[in-house]
N, C-alpha and C positions, 0 to 999 in steps of 0.2 A: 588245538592243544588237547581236548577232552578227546576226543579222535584217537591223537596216538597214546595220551593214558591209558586209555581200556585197550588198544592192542598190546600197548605194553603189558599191561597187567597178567591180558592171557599167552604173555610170552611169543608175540606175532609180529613181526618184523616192519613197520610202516615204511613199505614199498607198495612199486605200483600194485602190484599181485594181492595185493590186502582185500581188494573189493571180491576179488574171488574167493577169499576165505569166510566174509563176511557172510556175501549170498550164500555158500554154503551151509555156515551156521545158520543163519532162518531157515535155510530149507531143512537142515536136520532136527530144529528146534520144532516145527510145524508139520513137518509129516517123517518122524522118526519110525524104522521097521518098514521101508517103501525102499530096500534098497541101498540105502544111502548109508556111507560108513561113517563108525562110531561106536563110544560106548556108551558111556552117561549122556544125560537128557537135561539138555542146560532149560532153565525154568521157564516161564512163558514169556515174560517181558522181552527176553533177545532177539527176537525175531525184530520188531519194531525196532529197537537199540540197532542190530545191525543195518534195517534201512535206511535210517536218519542220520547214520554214521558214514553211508556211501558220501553221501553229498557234502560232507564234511571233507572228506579222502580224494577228492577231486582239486581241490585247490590246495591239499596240504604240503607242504614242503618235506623233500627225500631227507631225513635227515634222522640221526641217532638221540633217543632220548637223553636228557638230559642227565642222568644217572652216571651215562658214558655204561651201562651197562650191552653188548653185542646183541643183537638179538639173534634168535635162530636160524637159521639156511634156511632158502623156501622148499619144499618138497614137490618137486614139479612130477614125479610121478603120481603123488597122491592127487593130483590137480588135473591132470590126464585123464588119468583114471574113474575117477569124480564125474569126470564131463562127457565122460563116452559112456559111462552108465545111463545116465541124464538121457545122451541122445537117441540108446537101445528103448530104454521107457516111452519116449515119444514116438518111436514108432510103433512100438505094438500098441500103445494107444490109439495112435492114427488108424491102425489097420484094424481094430478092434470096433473103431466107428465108422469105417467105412461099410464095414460087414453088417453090423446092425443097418445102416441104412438102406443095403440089400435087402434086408428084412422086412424092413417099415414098420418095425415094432417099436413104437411111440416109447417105450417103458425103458426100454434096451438105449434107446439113441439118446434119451435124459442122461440115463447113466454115464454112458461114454463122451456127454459133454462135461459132465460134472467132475470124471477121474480125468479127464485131459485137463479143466482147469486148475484142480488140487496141484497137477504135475507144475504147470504153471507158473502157480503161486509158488511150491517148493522151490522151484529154478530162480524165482524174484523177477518173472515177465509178471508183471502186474497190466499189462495193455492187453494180453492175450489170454491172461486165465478171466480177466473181464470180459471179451468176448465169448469164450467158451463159456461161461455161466449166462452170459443173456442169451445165447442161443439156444441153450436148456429151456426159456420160456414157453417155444411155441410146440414142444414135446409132454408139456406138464397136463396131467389126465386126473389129478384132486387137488385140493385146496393146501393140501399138505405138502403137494411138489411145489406149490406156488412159493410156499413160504417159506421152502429151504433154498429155492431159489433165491429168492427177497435176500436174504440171509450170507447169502456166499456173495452176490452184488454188495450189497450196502459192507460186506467185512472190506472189500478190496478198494471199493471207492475210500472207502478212509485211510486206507493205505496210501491211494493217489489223492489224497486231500478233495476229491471232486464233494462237494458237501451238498450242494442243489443237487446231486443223484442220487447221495443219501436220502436227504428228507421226502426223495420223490418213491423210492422203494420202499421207505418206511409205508407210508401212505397205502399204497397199494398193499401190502403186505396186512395192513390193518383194515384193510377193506375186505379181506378175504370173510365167507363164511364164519369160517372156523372161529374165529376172533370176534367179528363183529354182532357175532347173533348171541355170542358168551358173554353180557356184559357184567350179570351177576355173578354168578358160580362158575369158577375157570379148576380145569382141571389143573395137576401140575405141570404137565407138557405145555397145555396152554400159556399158562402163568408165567414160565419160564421164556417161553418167547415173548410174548407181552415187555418181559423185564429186559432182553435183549432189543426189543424195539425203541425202545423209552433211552434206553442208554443209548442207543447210537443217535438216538434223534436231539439227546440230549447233549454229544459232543457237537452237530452240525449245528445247530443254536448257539452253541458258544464260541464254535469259530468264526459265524457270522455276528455276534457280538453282541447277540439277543441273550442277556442273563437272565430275565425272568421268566422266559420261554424254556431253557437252559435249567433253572433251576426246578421248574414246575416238572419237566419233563425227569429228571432226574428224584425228585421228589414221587414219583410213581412209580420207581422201581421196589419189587420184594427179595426183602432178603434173602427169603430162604430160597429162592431159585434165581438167583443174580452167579452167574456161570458163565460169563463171557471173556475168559481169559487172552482171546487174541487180540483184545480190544482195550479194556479194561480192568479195573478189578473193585471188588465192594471197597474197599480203601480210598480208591477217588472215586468212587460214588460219593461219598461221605463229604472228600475234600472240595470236589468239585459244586455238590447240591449246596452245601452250608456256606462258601463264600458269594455263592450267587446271589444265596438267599439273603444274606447278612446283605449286600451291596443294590436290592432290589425292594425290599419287601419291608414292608411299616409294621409299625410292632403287632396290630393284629393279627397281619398274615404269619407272620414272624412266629409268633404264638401257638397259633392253629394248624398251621401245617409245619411247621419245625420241631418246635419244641414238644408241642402235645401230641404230633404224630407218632405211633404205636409203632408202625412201621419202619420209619425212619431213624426212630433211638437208636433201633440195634446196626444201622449202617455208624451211627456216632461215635457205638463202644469203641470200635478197630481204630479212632482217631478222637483218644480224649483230649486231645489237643484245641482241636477241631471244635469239639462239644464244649470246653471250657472259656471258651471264646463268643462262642453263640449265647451262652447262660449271660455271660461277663456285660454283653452286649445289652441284653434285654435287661438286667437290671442296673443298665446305665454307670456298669462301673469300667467308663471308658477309656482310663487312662492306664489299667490293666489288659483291658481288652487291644486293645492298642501295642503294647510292650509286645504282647504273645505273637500278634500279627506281624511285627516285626523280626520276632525271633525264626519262626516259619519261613519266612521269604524267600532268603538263600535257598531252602530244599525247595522251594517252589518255582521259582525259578531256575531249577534242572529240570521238571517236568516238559514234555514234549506237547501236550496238550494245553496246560496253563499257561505257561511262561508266557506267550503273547499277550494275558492278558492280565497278568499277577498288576503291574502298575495301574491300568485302570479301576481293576478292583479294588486293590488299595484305596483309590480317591474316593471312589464313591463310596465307599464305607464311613470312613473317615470324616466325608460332609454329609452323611446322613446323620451320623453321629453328634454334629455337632448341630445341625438343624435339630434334632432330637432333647438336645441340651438347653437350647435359647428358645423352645417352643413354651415352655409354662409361665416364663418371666418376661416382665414389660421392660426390664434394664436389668444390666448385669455387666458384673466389674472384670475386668479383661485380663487382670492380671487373677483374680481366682479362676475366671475359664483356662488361660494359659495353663496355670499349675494342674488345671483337671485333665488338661490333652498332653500335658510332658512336651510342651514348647514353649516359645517364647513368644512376648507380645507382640513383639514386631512379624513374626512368621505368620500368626495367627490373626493379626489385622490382614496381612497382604491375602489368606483364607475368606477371611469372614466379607473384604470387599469382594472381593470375586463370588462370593455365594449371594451377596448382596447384587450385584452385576447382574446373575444371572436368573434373577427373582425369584432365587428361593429362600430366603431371606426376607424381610418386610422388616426392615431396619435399620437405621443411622448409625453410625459411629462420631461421637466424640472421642477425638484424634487428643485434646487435649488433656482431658480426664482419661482418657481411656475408658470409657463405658460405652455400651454397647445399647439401645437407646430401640425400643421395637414402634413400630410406628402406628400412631391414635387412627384406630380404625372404628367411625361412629358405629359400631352392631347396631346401637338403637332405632336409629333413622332408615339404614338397609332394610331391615326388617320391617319395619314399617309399611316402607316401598314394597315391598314383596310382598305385605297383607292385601294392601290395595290394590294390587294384578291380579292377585287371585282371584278378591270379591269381584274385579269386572270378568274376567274368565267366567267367574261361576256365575254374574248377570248373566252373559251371554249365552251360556249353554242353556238355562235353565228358560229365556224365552225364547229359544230353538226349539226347547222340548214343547213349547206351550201350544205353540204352532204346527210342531208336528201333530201333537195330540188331537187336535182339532181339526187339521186337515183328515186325518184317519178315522175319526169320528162319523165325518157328514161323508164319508168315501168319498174325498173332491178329489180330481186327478185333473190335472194341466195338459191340456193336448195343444203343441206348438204345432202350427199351419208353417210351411214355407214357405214366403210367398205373399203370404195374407195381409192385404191392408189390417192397419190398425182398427182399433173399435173407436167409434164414434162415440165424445164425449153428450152427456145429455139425453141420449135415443132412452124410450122408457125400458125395452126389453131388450138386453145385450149383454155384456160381460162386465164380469166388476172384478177389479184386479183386488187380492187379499196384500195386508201388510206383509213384505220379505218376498211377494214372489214378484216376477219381472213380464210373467205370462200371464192374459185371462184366464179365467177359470171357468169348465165348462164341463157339461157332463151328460150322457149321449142318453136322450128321451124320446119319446115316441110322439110323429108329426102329423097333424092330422090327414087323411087321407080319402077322399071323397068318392062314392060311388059313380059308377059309368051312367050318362043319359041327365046330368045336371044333380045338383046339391041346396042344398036348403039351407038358407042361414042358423038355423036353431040344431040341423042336422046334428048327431053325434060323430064323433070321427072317430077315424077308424086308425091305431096307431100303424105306424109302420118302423118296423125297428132297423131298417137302414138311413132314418133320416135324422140328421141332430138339429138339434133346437137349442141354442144359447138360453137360457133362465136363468135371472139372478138367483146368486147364492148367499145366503148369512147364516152363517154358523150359528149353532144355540149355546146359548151360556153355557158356560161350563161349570155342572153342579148346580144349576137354577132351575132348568127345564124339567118338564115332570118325566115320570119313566119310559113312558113309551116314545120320547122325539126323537128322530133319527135326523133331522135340519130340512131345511128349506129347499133342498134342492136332490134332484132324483125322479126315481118314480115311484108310484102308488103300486100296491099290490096287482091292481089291475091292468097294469100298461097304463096311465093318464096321469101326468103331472099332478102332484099333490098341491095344494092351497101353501101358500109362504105362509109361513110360520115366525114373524119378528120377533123382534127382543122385547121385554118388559120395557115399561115405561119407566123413563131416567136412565135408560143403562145403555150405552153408546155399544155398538156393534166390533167397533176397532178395538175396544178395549178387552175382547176375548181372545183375540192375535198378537 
């Protein structure tokens, strides 16, 4: 019915032939002065309106509005005429790329994929000015073809709802140089794209049903270079970021990025609707907040972008609100919440169970009283528990570190054998495992090494520094030993094992580990 209203309206006959007037109109609305007849320039939004009005005009029934008013004769020379112009464009296009390609002039073949899919888009092939734009890709010779490319992709894909193509061009497009090395100071050109990026990434978020993603993304755009009429406009910037936000965001973010954004205000002015609501919200005067949201709906639900999600939104708002309202009180009387939400008890019990169901809520309901009843949560004891994990956390780090300290001290280093029998308990010279480790500990010193023609028992030896020798090790106190101890285990300046160096007397060895 809304179909044949708006052909009524522009005096246009709801017959089959409608879709051909329609596509006409986006294409004259979208590339007006390319040929195409006409005199005025209907405003940006038609172009969209008449595609989402095709599909409407497909199942609509042939029949006279209800006014009983006649509508027009259709003009089938105008529609001839229209179409043969259309198919003279297409081929000088065609031959226009074909001759570049003769060329092989990278700069030339971009172009003529770029003005073959504008043609395209005017006619309402959306499958095919989609392919003329990504073929434009592998002709793109700076960062700036990239991203006009990005740009005519990600316009068309929203046209055909493909939304995973958007956020995929987005990306890329934000990967570019240009953008991504700008993240301080953006010029205006920059900036402006930037704000077209954010907006398109911000519809594909919301058609997948991501509001906070949706909201944040939307929440990044600038106003003063927010210019993307074939898409949207700073109006639902504004409607679109603040509902998301209102149905997403706790009152701090609420605050910081809504309210106190510098930026964002001036998208709110074009919609003090919109902004009266957000305020109404944050100072908790819900059941105003509320009326307003209700009065909006209707026009909300004609949106082509919103409408699928106007209801959802709605709820979530509404139980955030009222989780917002029962968060400061331990009990609270049902018929004064009723009166603060502008319903009734009963509507607002069958809410608050379901909120309650779904554990966001931590609360009982007396059915008989009608109170609302938050449930004794001991903080005292929790916290408690939570002191005592931490004190053993920080036991156990703190003799991780003691252990370490000490290992790093005597330079002990653990050399695991493959292979190797165990160490024999009892042997006087061997390995001695430290507390925490699982390895002996052992540390490569010099073996003695006897002259050729026989050796003498009192002989000195001669070190050899390929051969290791197991020596016990005992750490030295930690902060006992005088300055110059480096521990027991090692070698002497000389190459020859130093003398062990034990603990004072009374002072156990393990208790330094």
């Amino acid at each position: 019915m809304a179909a044949h209203t708006t052909l009524f309206l522009l005096g246009i006959p709801t017959r089959p032939w409608a879709p051909v007037f329609l596509c006409w109109l986006g294409a004259h609305s979208a590339g007006a002065g390319q040929g195409l007849p006409g005199g005025t320039h209907p405003p940006a939004p038609w172009p969209l309106m008449a595609r989402y009005s095709l599909r409407e005009l497909q199942n609509a029934p042939d029949t006279i509005p209800e006014s009983g008013v006649e509508p027009p004769p259709l003009d089938t020379a105008w529609v001839e005429a229209t179409r043969k112009k259309a198919l003279l464009k297409l081929e000088k296009l065609d031959t226009d790329l074909k001759n570049y390609k003769g060329n092989s002039i990278k700069e030339s073949i971009r172009r003529g994929h770029d003005d073959l899919g504008d043609h395209y888009l005017d006619c309402g092939d959306l499958s095919n000015a989609l392919k003329c734009y990504s073929r434009a890709r592998d002709y793109c010779t700076s960062a700036k073809h990239v991203i006009n490319m990005c740009l005519n992709v990600i316009k068309v894909s929203v046209y055909l709802q493909n939304w995973s193509h958007v956020l995929s061009y987005v990306s890329k497009a934000e990967s570019t140089p240009e953008i991504a090395e700008q993240r301080g100071e953006r010029d205006s050109q920059t900036q402006a794209t930037v704000t077209k990026l954010k907006c398109a990434a911000g519809l594909a978020e919301l058609a997948a049903r991501k509001y906070k993603q949706a909201a944040k993304c939307f929440l990044l755009a600038s106003f003063d270079h927010c210019d993307f009429p074939e898409l949207l406009s700073p109006s639902n910037v504004a409607v679109y970021g603040g509902l998301c936000a209102l149905a997403t965001f706790d009152r701090q973010e609420l605050q910081r990025n809504v309210i106190s954004s510098s930026s964002f205000k001036l998208f709110l002015e074009l919609e003090p609707q919109v902004r009266d609501i957000i305020f109404k919200f944050y100072e908790s005067k819900y059941a105003s907040c509320l009326k307003m949201l209700d009065e909006m709906k209707d026009n909300l639900l004609l949106d082509m972008y919103l409408a699928p999600h106007v209801r959802t939104l709605y709820t979530q708002i509404r139980n955030r609100a009222l989780i917002q309202y029962f968060s400061p009180y331990v009990s609270a009387d049902m018929h004064k919440m009723a009166a603060a939400f502008n319903t009734t008890v009963a509507a607002l019990e069958d809410e608050l169970t379901q909120l309650i169901l779904e554990g966001l809520i931590n609360a009982r309901i007396d059915s008989h009283s009608k109170i609302l009843y938050a449930r004794d949560v001991d903080q005292r004891s929790t916290t408690f528990e939570k002191s005592l994990l931490m004190g053993k956390e920080f036991q156990r780090r703190a003799k991780a570190m003691i252990l370490r300290a000490a290992v790093l001290r005597n330079q002990i280093h653990v050399k695991v054998r493959v292979g190797a029998a165990p160490a024999r308990r009892g042997s006087g010279v061997g390995t001695r495992t430290s507390p925490g480790l699982s390895s002996p500990i052992s540390t490569p010193v010099p073996s003695p090494r006897r002259e050729p023609g026989g050796a003498d028992a009192g002989q000195q030896p001669v070190p050899n520094e390929h051969q290791h020798v197991r020596v016990p090790c005992v750490p030295p106190p930690l902060g006992l030993g005088h300055a110059g101890s480096r521990g027991s285990c090692g070698t002497s300046s000389g190459g020859y094992p130093r003398p062990r160096e034990g603990p004072p007397a009374g002072v156990s060895t393990s208790s330094f580990l």
